[in-house]
C-alpha positions in Angstrom: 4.5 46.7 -44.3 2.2 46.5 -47.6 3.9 47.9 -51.1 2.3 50.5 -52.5 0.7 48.1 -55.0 -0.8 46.2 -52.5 -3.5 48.6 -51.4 -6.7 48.9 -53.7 -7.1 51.8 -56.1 -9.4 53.0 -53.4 -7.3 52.6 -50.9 -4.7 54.5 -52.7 -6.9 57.5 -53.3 -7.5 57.9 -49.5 -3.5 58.2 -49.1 -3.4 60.6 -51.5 -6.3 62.6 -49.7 -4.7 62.7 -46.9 -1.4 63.4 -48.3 0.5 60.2 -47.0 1.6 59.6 -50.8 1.5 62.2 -53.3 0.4 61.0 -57.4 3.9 61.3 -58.6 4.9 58.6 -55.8 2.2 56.4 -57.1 3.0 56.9 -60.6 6.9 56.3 -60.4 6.3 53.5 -58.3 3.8 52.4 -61.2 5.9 53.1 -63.9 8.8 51.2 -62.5 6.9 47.8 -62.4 5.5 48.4 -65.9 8.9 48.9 -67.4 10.5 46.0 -65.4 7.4 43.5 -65.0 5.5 43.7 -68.2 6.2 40.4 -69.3 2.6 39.7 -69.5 2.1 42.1 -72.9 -0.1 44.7 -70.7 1.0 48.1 -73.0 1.1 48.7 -76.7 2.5 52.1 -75.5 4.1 53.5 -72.2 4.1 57.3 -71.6 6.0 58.1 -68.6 7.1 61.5 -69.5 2.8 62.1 -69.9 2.0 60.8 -67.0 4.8 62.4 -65.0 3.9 65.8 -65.9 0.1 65.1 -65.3 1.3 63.7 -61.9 3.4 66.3 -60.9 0.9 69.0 -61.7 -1.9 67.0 -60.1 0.7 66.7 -57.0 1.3 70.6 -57.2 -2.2 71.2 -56.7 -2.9 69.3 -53.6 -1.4 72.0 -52.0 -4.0 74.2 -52.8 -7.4 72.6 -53.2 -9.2 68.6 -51.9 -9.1 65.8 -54.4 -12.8 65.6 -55.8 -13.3 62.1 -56.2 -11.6 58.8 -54.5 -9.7 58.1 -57.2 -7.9 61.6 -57.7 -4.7 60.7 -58.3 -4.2 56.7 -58.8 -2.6 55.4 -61.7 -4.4 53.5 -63.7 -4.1 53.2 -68.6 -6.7 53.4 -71.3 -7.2 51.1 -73.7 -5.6 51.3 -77.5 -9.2 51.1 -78.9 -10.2 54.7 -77.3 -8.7 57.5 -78.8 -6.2 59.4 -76.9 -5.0 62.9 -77.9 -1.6 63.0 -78.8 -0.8 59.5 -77.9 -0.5 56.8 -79.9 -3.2 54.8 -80.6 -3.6 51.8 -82.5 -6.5 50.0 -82.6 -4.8 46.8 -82.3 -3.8 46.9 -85.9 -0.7 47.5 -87.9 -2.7 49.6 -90.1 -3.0 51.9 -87.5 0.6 51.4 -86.0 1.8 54.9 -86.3 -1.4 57.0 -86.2 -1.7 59.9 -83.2 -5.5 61.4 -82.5 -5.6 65.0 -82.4 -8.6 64.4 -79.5 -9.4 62.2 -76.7 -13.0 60.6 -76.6 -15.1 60.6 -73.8 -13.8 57.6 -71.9 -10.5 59.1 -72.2 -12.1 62.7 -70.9 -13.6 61.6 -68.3 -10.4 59.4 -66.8 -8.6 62.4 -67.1 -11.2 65.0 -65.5 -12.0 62.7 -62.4 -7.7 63.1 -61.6 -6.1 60.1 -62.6 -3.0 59.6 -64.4 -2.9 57.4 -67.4 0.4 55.4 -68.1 -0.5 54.5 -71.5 -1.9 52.4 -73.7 -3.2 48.9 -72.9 -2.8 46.0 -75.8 -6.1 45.0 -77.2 -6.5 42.9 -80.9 -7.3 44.6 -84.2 -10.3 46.5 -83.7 -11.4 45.0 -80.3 -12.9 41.8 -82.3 -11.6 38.7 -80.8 -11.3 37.6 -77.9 -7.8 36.6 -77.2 -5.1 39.3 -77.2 -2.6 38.6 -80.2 -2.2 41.9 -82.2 1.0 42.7 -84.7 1.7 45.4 -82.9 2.4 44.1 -79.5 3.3 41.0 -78.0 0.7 38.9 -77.0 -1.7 39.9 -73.8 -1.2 37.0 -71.0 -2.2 35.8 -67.8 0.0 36.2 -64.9 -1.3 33.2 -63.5 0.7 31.4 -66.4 2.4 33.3 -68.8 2.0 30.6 -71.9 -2.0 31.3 -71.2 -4.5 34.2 -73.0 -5.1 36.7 -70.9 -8.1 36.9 -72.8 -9.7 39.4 -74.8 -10.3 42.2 -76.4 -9.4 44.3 -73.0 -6.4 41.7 -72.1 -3.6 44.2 -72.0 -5.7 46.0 -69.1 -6.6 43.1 -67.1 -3.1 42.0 -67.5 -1.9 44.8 -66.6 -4.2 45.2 -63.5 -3.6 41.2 -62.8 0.5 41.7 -62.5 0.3 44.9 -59.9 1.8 47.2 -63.4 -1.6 50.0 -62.1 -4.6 49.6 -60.0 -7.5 49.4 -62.0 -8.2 49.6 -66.0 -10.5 50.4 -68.2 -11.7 48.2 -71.1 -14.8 47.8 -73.4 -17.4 45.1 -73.6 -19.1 44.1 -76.9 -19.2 40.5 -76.5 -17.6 39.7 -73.3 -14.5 41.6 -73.6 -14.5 42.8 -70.2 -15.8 39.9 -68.2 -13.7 37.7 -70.5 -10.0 38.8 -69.3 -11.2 39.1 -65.7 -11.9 35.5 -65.5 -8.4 34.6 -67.1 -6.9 37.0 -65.2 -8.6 36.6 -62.1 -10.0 39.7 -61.6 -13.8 41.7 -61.2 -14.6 43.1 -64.0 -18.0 44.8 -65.4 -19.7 45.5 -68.1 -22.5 48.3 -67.9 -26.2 48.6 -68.6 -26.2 50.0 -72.3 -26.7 53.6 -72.4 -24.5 54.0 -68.9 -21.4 55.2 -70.4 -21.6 57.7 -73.3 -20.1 56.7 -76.6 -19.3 60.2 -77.1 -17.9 61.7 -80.1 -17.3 58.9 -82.1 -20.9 56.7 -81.1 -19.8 53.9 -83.9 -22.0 51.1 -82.3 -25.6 51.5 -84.0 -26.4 48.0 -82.6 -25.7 49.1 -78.8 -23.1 45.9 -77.9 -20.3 47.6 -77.0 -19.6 49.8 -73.5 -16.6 51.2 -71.7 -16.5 49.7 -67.9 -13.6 48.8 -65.3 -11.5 45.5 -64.6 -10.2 46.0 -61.1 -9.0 43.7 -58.3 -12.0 44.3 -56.0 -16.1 45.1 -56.2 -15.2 48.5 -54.3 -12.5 49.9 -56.8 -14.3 49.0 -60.0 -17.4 50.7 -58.4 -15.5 53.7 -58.1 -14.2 53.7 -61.6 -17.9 53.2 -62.6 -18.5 56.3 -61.2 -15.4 57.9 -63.0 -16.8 56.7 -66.9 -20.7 56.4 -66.0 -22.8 59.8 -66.7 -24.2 61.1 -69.8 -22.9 63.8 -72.6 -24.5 66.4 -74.7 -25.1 64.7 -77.7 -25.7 61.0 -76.5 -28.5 59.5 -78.4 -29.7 57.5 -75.2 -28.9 57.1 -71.7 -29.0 54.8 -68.6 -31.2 56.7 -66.0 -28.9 57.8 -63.1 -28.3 56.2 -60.0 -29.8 57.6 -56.6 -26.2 57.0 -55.1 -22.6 56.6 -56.2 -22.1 53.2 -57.3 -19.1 52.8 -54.6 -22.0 53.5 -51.9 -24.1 50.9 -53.1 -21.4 48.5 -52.3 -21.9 49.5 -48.8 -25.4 48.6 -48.8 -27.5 45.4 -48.0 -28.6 43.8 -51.7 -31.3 41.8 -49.6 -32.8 38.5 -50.3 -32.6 38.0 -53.7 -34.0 35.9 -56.3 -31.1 34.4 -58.7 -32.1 32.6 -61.7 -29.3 30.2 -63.1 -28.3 28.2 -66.0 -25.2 26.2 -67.4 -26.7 25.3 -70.8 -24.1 27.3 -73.7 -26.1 29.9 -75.5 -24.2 30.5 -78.9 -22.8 26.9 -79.5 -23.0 23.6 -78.9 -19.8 23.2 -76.2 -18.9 20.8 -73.3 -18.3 22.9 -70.1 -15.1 22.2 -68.7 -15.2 20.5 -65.4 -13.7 23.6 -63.3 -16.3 25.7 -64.7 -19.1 23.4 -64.2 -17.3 23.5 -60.5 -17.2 27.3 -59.9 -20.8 27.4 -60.9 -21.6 24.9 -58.7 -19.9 26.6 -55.9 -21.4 30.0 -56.5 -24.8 28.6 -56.3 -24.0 26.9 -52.9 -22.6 30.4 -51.9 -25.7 32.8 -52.7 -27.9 30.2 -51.2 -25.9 30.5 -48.1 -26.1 34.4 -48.1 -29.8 34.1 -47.8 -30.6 34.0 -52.2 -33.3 31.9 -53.7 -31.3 30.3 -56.7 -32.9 28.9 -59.6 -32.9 27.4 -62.5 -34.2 28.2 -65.8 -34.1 27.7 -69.5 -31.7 29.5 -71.6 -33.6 32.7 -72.2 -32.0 33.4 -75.7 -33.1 31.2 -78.7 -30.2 29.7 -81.2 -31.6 31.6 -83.7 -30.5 34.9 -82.5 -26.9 33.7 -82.9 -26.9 34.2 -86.6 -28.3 37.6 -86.1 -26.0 39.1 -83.9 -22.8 38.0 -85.9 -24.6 39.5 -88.6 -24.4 42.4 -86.6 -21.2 42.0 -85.7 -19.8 41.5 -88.8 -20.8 44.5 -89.9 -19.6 46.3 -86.8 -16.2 45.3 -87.6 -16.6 46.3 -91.6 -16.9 50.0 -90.3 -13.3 49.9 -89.1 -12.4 51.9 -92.1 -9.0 51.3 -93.2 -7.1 53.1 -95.7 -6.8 51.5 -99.0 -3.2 51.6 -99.0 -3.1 50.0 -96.0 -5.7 46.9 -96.4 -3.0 44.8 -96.5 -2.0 45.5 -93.5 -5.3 43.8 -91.8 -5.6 40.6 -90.0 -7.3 37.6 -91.8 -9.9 37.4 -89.6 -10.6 41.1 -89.8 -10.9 40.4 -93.2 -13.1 38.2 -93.4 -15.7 39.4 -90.9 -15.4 42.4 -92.3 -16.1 40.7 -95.8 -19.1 39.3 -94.3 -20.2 42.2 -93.3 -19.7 44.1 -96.6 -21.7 41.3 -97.7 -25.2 42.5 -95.7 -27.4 45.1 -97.7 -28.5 48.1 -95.6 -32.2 46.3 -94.9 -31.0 43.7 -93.9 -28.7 45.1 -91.8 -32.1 47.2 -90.7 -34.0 44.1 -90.1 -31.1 42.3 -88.4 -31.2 45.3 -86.0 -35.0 44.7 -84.9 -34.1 41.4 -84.8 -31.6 41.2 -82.2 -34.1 43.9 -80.4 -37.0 41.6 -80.4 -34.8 38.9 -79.4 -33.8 41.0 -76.3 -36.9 42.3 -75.6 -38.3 38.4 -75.1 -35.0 37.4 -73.1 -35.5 40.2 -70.8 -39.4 39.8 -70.1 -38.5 36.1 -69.2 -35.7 37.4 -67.0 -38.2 39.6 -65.1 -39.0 37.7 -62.2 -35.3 37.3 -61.3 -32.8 39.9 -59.6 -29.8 38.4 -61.1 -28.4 35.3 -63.4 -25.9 33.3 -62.6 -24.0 31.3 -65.1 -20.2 30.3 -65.9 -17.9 33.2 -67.4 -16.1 31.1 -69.8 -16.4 27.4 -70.6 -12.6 26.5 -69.9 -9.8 28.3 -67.8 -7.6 30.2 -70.1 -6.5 28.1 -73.5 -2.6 28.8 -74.4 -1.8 31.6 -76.6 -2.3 30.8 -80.3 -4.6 27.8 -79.1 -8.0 30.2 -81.0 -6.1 32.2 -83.5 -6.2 30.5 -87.1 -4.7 33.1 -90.1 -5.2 30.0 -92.4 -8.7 29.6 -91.4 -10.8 32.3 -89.9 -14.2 30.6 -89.8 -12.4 28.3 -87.9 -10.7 31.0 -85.4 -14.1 32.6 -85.0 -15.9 29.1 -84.0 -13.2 28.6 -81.5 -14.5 31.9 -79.8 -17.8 31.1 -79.5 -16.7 28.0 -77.6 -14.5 29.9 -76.0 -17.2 32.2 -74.3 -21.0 30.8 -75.2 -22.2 32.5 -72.6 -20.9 36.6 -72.4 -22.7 37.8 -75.2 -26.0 37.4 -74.5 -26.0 40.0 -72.0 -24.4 42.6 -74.5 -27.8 41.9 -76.6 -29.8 42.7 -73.9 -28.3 45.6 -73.0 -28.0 44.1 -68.9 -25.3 45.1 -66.6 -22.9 41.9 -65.8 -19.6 41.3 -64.0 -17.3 38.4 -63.8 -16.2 37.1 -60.3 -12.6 35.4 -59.2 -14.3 32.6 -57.1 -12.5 29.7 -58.2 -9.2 28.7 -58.9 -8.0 24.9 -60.8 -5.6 23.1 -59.0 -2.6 24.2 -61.3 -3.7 27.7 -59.9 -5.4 28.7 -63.3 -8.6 31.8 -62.3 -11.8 31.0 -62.8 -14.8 33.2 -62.9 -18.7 33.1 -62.7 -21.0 35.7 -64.2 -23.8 37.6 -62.7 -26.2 39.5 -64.8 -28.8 42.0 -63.4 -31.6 43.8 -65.1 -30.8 47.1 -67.2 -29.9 50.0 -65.1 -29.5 48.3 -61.7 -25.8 48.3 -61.3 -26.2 49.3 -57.5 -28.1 46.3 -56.8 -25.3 43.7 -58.8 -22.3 46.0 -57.2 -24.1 45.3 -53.7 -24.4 41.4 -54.2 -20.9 41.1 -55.5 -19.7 43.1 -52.4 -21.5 40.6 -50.3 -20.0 37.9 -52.5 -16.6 39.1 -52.1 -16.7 39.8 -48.4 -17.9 36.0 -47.8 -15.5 34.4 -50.0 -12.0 37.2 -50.7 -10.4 37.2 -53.4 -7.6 40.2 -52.7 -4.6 38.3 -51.0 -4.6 35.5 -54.3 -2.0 37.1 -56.0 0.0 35.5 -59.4 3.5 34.5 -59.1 5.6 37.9 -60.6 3.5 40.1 -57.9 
């Protein structure tokens, strides 16, 4: 008979509808594993007394009234970069290591109104930035698959978390890859949403439009469901994704068609060799949409080298608005630092014109990407480096370069503004995950969520599970 954690988040739900299990079962069976299993750095903070009340109340009303979405009731944690009220919440940063919010932000809100009970807070570095998980205020985020390996970053405590059974499904954020990144060392689905598709609300500190909320889950079907949970607009938001005709779990269901796939291999941001297991996942992919019935083909990078320098411009400035107490500076990692020094270091025009910039750029890459219904390329261009193997205190133009090889391909997509997932479809011989991202054109979720269904379904990834399942 299959453990609780077994079953998908979805799966999960529909016990709980039918009153089988009730959310207090789910959430001590949760809250068990996380307090004897998380050897893989999954939570900055744990808040079983929280998420026992919440559970028991949510419990309490099932005898009165129908859970309103599938989820109602599963388990699941937000991650330490969204603000939490009354809970602890960090940032990733020592500066930050004792500071409670007085309110949740919309993420957080609308987790909580669709029913499900948060466990805490998943470990992400300082302010989101890089993209391995090694803040001061937690141990360091890794995969299951092999505990001396990143789990990646910046949402690696959640796809940890998700990874070693400790909840369901997870939230994370996405402003360079930091969704799609964990997934593939974690061997997981994760997806980042069409800008504009989840609201930013109240703090909306991304004036460039990178960054997003989205879910890291073990399947297409439970991630489309928590994209249903975060996805809607607020009063207030200064842009939005039009809505979708259907939930996004629905279009899961659905027939994506004969589709035209456009593919490349070539590294966007830097010059990098592709490790031979990626190059072999990509390759595999291909063979497999062209089996489903998908034209695939290939085509030039679509982003120039120039924009590079433009969106770290960008990005550097980003991370200068994580303002940080005086007092407390010193408290801030070196690589913080210095990005945020380089950012300090861009007058308002140009940070204006680097703006339009990275626009225009956009704006070309998605007029050449017209003709296609998705992109295929690698996730990452090696399975998951050691931890530490990135990170360099002494030298954080070094660290930083070490990213970019890292992931050369994730943030292009977070410039255009396209949906994108990553997809568990290929594992190294020493049992290491690695994915393969798909990109679709702005808005059209439904359509990638209905081709990575069909992907899944041909080629499952469920029953692959790490060894401390």
């Amino acid at each position: 008979m299959a453990e609780l954690h077994d079953l998908t988040a979805v799966e999960q739900g529909e016990l709980v509808r039918r009153r089988e299990v009730s959310p207090l079962e789910l959430t001590d069976h949760y809250l068990e594993r996380a307090d004897r299993l998380d050897s893989v750095g999954a939570f900055v903070t744990l808040t079983p007394d929280l998420a026992r009340d919440r559970a028991t109340e949510l419990t309490a009303t099932l005898a009165v009234s129908e859970p309103h979405t599938p989820l109602w009731g599963v388990p699941t944690a937000i991650k330490d970069l969204n603000l939490t009220a009354g809970v602890r919440t960090t940032f990733g940063s020592a500066a930050f290591a004792d500071f409670v919010p007085e309110v949740s932000d919309g993420v957080t809100q609308s987790i909580e109104e669709a029913g499900l009970v948060s466990l805490g807070k998943t470990n992400t570095p300082e302010f989101g930035s890089p993209c391995y998980t090694e803040p001061d205020v937690a141990p360091p985020a890794v995969t299951p698959w092999d505990r001396t390996r990143t789990a990646g970053g910046s949402s690696g405590g959640a796809a940890a978390a998700v990874a070693a059974g400790l909840v369901p499904l997870a939230q994370g954020s996405d402003g360079g890859g930091s969704i799609r990144i964990p997934a593939s060392c974690c061997g997981l689905f994760g997806l980042k949403p069409s800008r504009g598709r989840i609201s930013g609300h109240p703090m909306y500190g991304d004036p460039v439009g990178l960054a997003t909320a989205g879910p890291i889950a073990r399947t297409v079907r439970d991630a489309a469901a928590m994209l249903d949970v975060l996805a809607g607009r607020r009063v207030g938001d200064p842009s939005w994704a039009p809505p979708p005709s259907e939930t996004f779990l629905s279009s899961c269901d659905r027939d994506p068609g004969r589709l035209r796939v456009a593919r490349f291999i070539e590294p966007v941001i830097t010059d990098v060799a592709v490790d031979p297991a990626c190059v072999t996942a990509y390759e595999d992919a291909s063979r497999l949409l062209e089996s489903l019935g998908h034209e695939v083909v290939d085509i030039e990078v679509p982003l120039p080298r120039e924009a590079v320098s433009t969106f770290e411009t960008c990005w550097a400035v980003l991370t200068a608005l994580s303002v940080v107490p005086p007092e407390r500076e010193h408290l801030v990692r070196p690589l913080t630092r210095w990005l945020s020094e380089r950012g300090r270091a861009v007058s308002a025009p140009e940070f204006g014109l680097a703006i339009g910039a990275i626009r225009r750029y956009a704006a070309a890459a998605l007029t050449a990407l017209a003709p296609y219904d998705a992109v295929l390329t690698p996730t990452l261009a090696t399975p998951p480096v050691p931890v530490g193997a990135m990170r360099d205190d002494a030298d954080p133009a070094a660290d930083f370069e070490a990213q970019k090889a890292f992931t050369p391909w994730t943030s292009a997509w977070n410039v255009t503004g396209m949906p994108a997932v990553s997809l568990p479809l290929h594992w190294t011989p020493e049992g290491l995950p690695v994915g393969v991202m798909l990109a679709a054109r702005p808005a059209e979720e439904a359509l990638l969520l209905a081709l990575s269904a069909q992907v899944e379904a041909a080629a499952p990834w469920l029953e692959r599970r790490p060894p401390l399942w």
